[in-house]
N, C-alpha and C positions, 0 to 999 in steps of 0.2 A: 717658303721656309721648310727646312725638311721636320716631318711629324717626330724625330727626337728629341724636337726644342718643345715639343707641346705634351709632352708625356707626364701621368702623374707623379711628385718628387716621392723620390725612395728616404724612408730613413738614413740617416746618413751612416748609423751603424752598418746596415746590412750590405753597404756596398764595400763589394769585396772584386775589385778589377784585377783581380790574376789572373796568371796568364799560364798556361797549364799545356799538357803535351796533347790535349783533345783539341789544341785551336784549330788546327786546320780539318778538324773532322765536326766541329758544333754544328755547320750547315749541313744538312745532306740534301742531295740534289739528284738523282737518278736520270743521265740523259734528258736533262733539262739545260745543263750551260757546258760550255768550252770549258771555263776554266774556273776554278774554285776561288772565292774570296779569299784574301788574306789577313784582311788588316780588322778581321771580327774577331772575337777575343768569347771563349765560351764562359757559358755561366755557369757558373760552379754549381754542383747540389749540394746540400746541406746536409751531413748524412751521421749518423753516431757509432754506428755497427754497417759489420757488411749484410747484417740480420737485418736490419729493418729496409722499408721501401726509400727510394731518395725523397726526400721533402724539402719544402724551401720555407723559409723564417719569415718569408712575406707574399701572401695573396696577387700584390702586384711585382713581375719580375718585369723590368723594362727589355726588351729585343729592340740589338740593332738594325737603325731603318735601312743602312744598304739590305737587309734582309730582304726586302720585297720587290728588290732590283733584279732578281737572279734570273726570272722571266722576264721576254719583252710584253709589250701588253696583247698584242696578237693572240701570243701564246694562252695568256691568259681567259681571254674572251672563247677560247674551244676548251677550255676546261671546264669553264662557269658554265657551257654548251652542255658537256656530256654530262656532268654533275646534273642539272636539271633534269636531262632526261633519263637520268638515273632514280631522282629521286622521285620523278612524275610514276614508276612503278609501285612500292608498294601502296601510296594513299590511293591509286586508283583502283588495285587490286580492293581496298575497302569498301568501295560503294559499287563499283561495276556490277556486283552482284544483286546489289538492293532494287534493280528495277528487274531481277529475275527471281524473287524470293517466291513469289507462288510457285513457278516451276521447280524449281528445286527441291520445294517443298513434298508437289507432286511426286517426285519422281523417288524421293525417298519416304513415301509415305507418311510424312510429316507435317508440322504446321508451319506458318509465317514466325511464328513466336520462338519455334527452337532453330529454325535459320537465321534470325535474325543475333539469338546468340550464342553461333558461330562467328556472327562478326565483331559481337562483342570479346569474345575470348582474341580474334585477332587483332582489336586493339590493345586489348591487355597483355600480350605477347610483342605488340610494338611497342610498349612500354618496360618492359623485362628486357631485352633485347640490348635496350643501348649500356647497359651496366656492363656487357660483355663486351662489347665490340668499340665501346670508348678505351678503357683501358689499353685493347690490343691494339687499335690503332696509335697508341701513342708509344706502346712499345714495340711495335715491330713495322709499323709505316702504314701509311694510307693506302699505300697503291697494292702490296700484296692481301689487305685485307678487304678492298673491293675488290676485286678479281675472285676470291674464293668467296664469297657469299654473292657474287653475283650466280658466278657458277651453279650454287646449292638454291639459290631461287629460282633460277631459270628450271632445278630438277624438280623444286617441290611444287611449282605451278603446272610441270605436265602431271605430275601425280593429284592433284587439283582435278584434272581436268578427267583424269582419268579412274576414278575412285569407284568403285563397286559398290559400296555401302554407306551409309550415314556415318558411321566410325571413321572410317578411312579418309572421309571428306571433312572431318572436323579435326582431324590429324595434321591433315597435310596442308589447312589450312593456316593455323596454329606453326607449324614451322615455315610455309610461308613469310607470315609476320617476323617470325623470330629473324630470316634472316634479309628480309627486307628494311628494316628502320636502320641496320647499316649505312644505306647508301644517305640517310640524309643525317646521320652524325656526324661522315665521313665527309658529304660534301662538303658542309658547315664548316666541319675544321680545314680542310682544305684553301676553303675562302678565309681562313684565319692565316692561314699559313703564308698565301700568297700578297694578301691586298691588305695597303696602311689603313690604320683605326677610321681616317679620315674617309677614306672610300671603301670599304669594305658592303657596309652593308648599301652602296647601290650594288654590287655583284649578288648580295645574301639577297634581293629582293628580288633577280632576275632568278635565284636558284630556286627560291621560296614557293616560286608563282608554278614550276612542277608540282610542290608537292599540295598546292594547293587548287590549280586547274584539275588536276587527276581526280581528287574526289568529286569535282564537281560538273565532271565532262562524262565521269566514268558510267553514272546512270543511264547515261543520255548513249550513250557505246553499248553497254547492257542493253536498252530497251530497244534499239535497232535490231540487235544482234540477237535477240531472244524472243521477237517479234518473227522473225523468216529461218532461224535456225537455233538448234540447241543450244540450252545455259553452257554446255560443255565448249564450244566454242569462245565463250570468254577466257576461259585457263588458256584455249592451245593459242590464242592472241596473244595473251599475256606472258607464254612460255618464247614465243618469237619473238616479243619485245626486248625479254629480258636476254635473249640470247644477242641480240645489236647491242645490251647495253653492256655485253661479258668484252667481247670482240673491241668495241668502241672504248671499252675501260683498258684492255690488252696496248692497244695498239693508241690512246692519248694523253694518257692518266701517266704522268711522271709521280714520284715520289716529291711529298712538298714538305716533309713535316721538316723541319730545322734540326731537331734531334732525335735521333731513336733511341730512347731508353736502353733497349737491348744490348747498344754500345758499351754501357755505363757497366755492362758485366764481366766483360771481358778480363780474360786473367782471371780473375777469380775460381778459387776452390767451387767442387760439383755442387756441394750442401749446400755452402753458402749462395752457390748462385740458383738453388734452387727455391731456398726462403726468399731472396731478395725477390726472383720473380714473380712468387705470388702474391707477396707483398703489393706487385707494379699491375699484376691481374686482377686481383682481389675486387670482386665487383661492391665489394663494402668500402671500396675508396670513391666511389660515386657520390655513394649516401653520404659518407662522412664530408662531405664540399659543404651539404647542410645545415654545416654547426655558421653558416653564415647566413644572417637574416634574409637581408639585401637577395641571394638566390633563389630562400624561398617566396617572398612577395614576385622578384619576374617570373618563376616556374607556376605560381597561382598564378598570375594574369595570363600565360601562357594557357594553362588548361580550362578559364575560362574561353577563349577562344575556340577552342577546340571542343569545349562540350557543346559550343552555340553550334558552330559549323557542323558538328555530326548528328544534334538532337535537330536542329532543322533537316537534314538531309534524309535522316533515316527513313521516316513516316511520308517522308512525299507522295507516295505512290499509296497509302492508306486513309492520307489526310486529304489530297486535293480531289483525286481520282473521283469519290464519292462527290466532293465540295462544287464540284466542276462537271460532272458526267462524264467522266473521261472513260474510254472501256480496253486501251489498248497500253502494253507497254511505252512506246513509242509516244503517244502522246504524253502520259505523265513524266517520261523522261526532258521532254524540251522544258517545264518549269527549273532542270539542274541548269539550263545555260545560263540562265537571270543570275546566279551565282561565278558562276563560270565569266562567263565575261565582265563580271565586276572586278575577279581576281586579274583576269589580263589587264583591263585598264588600269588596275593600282600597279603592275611591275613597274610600268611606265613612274610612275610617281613618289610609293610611297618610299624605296631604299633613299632615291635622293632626297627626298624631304627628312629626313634622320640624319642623312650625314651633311645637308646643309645647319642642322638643329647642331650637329655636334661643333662643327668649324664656328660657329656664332658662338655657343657659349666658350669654343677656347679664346677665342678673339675679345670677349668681355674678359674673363676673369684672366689670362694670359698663362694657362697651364689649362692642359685634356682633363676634367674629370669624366670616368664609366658611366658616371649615372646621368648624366646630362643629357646625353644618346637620348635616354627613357622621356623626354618632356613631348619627343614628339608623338609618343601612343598615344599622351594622356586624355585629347580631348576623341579620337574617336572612339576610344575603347569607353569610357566612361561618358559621351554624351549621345555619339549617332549612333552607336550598332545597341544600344539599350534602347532609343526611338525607334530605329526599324523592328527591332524584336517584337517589340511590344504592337506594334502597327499591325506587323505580318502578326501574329498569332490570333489578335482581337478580329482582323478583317475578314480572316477564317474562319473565325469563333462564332462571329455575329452575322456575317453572309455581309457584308456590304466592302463598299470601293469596287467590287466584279474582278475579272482575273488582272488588273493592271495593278490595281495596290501591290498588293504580295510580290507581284513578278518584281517592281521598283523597288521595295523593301529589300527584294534577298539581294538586288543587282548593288544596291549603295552599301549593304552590309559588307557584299564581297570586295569592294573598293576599297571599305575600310579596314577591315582586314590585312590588306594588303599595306595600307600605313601602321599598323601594329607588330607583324610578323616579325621585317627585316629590324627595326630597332630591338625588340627583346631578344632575337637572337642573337643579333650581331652584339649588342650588350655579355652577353655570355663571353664570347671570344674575348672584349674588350676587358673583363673586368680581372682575367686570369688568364693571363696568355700562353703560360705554361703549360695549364692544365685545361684547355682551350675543349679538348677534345672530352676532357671527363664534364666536363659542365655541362656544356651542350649536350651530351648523353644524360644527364640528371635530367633535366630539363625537358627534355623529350621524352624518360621515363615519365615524369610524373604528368604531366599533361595527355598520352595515352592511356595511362588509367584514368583519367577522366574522361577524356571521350570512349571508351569500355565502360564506364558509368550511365554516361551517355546512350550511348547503341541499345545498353541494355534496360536503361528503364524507360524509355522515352515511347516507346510502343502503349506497355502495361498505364504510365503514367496520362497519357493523354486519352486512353479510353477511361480512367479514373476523375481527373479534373478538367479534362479538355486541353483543347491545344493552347486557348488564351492565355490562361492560368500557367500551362509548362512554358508556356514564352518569358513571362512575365517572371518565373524562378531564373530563367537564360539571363534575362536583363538584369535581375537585381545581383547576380552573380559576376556580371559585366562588370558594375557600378563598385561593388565591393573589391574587382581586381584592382579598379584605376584607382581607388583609393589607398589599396597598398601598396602599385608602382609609386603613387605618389610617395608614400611613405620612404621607399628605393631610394627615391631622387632626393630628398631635403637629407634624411640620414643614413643613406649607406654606405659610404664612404669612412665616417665615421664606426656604422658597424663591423668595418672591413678590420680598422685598423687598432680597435677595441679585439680580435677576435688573432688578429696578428701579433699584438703584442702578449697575449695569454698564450700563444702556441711558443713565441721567443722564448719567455720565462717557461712553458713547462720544459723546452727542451734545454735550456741552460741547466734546471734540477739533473736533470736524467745526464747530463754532459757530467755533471757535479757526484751523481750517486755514481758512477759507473768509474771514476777517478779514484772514489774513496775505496772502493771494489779492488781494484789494479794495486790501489796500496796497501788494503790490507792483505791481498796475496800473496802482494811480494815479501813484505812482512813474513808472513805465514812460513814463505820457502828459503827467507835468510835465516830464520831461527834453527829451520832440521838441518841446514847445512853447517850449523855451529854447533 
């Protein structure tokens, strides 16, 4: 049955089926099809002035399902390709360093503690980052805004690599980040753009597993590579990488988005289309997504995730090294696989197990609810990666289990993880399809300040109360995400459409003030003419 029968009902007000001179342009499709769809009808914006940004009356916009007909699936499968290994760039760029932080340290006369945040500032710059690059990709396209920050990362990684002083390496660090967390707001919306609600996030689990292999392969690449040759050889890698991933974005990456905003300006006077567009820039349209509950409970369960994955990853090489005898990089680097290969074994599993969660609950209740998606994080984010946390910290803490404990712990956390990811993201896409791309950039903001929370206290923090104790803060942070997914899933639908109806009513006032305006104008200019 095609997934337009299983979509959540629109109020019956706001459905508005005109049919306007933008129909044959609602899809865009760059060298992707023969021939353009005809019989898709655009969706109106909602808009009061040519001064304000376009907005819509409702949270959920339904898109038509030939929409994601427009590639065959082949096609699709090398996008979801290069997307990954787009996105496997900047998370690896985060940790590859971390099994090189004494050298580095060395070489710029410094310690572990202020290398370390340097990497803290670069997750806090991957969390700045998508505020700018959501917006732009949904007004000017996917495809030219990977292509230019592929570019400018491919530049700021040889400037990485190639840094004369502590300044200049924490500089170009810092832009690094900024223009790396592109590639995985871009991809994310891309996999929005292409693939039904229904199968979506198995694509977002095979995209996911880049950016989550990378941080957890990247140590283990670092500790080889800084083992027999200069930290400074991890940038000029990392500047090669990103150069296959500029080339491979040139040459596979069509444009996916359905509508480019930028369209929506055309004809319009210079002013106006100057307000309007930053209205559509305006990195305060990110924030403002979070006047709805529902986003911030999955952006917290998000960054719990993300604080466990970087506050375990950080210290490895502080924590076990000593725990263990270990005396070279290289060896502390093989405890990042035990993570690592729990994230490959989840690709395999956890996207399908979400979007088999999602087709059961439309199958019961006989309409898609967004939040449904979320049942299936709930039991490992809130029961197993709180047991392993707590396991790995205390086995550490207390010297027992020997090196197999821990190793088990990080490999089943990374599994599970991997059933958490694809659902809360792909939820993003699901829950605002419109605004698919600013979501998922909120979302990705706020969860990199947290793992920059993360990076940065988890050093300080575990020489203060030990590693058991900072495990043991990981988990109960766990516990309190899945109780506010839960929250998501019993009422946020509900909060959506509480939150939908007060934006209807403020814009029907301002439709109403801005009438009484026009009439007392006119007023105004019939009386000097008499």
């Amino acid at each position: 049955m095609s997934q337009s029968h299983h979509e959540e009902p629109v109020v019956e007000s706001e459905k508005k089926p005109e049919v306007d001179r933008q129909d044959a342009e609602s899809i865009h499709s760059v060298n992707t099809i023969e021939r353009e769809p005809t019989n898709l009808t655009h969706i109106r914006s909602h808009i009061s002035t040519h001064d304000a940004p376009i907005e819509h009356y409702s949270s959920y916009i339904p898109v038509p399902d030939e929409v994601y007909d427009r590639l065959p699936p082949s096609r699709k499968v090398v996008i979801v390709s290069l997307l990954a290994f787009c996105s496997f760039l900047a998370p690896i760029s985060s940790t590859t360093i971390l099994a090189a932080v004494p050298e580095v340290a060395a070489t710029y006369n410094s310690t572990g503690t202020i290398i370390n945040l340097s990497n803290a500032l670069y997750m806090l710059f991957m969390g700045v980052s998508p505020c700018v690059y959501g917006p732009l990709s949904q007004v000017y396209g996917r495809r030219i805004t990977c292509l230019i920050t592929a570019v400018l990362f491919m530049g700021c990684s040889l400037g990485t690599a190639l840094s004369p002083n502590l300044v200049s390496y924490f500089i170009f660090r810092i832009l690094t980040a900024f223009e790396g967390t592109a590639f995985l707001t871009i991809g994310a919306s891309c996999i929005g753009d292409i693939y039904r609600p229904t199968e979506r996030a198995t694509a977002m689990g095979w995209f996911l597993s880049g950016t989550l292999i990378g941080p957890a392969f990247g140590p283990f690449i670092g500790g080889i590579i800084v083992t027999f040759k200069s930290w400074r050889v991890i940038f000029y890698l990392q500047t090669a990488l990103a150069g296959v991933a500029t080339i491979g974005a040139y040459l596979l990456l069509p444009e996916t988005a359905h509508h480019m905003k930028i369209d929506d300006l055309v004809g319009m006077p210079l002013k106006a289309k100057a307000r309007v567009l930053w209205g559509m820039l305006n990195p305060w349209r990110v924030l403002r997504l979070y006047k709805y509950p529902n986003l911030i409970m999955v952006a917290l369960a998000s960054s719990s995730l993300v604080w466990n994955m970087y506050s375990l990853l950080t210290p490895i090489r502080y924590i076990l090294n000593p725990r263990f005898n270990l005396t070279t990089p290289i060896q502390s680097g093989l405890f990042y696989l035990a993570p690592g290969c729990g994230y490959i074994l989840g690709t395999f599993g956890g996207g399908k197990y979400a979007d088999y969660i999602t087709v059961k609950w439309t199958a019961k209740r006989g309409v898609r609810v967004s939040e449904d998606r979320l049942r299936s994080a709930l039991p490992f984010m809130g029961i197993v990666m709180p047991i392993c946390m707590l396991l790995y910290g205390w086995s550490v803490e207390k010297r027992f289990g020997g090196i197999a404990l821990p190793v088990i712990m990080m490999f089943v956390q990374g599994v599970a993880q991997l059933f958490c990811f694809p659902s809360l993201n792909t939820y993003c896409l699901d829950v605002m399809q419109q605004n698919g791309a600013e979501v998922i950039a909120g979302n990705y903001m706020i969860r990199y300040l947290f793992a920059a929370l993360g990076s940065a206290t988890v050093l300080p923090a575990v020489e203060k109360i030990g590693v058991g104790w900072f495990s043991t803060i990981s988990a109960l942070f766990l516990m309190a995400s899945s109780l506010a997914t839960l929250a998501a899933v019993l009422w946020g639908r509900g909060w959506r459409e509480k939150i939908d109806q007060k934006r209807r009513a403020d814009r029907e006032k301002m439709a109403e003030a801005e009438h009484e305006l026009k009439a007392v104008v006119g007023n105004g200019k019939a009386k000097e003419m008499v």
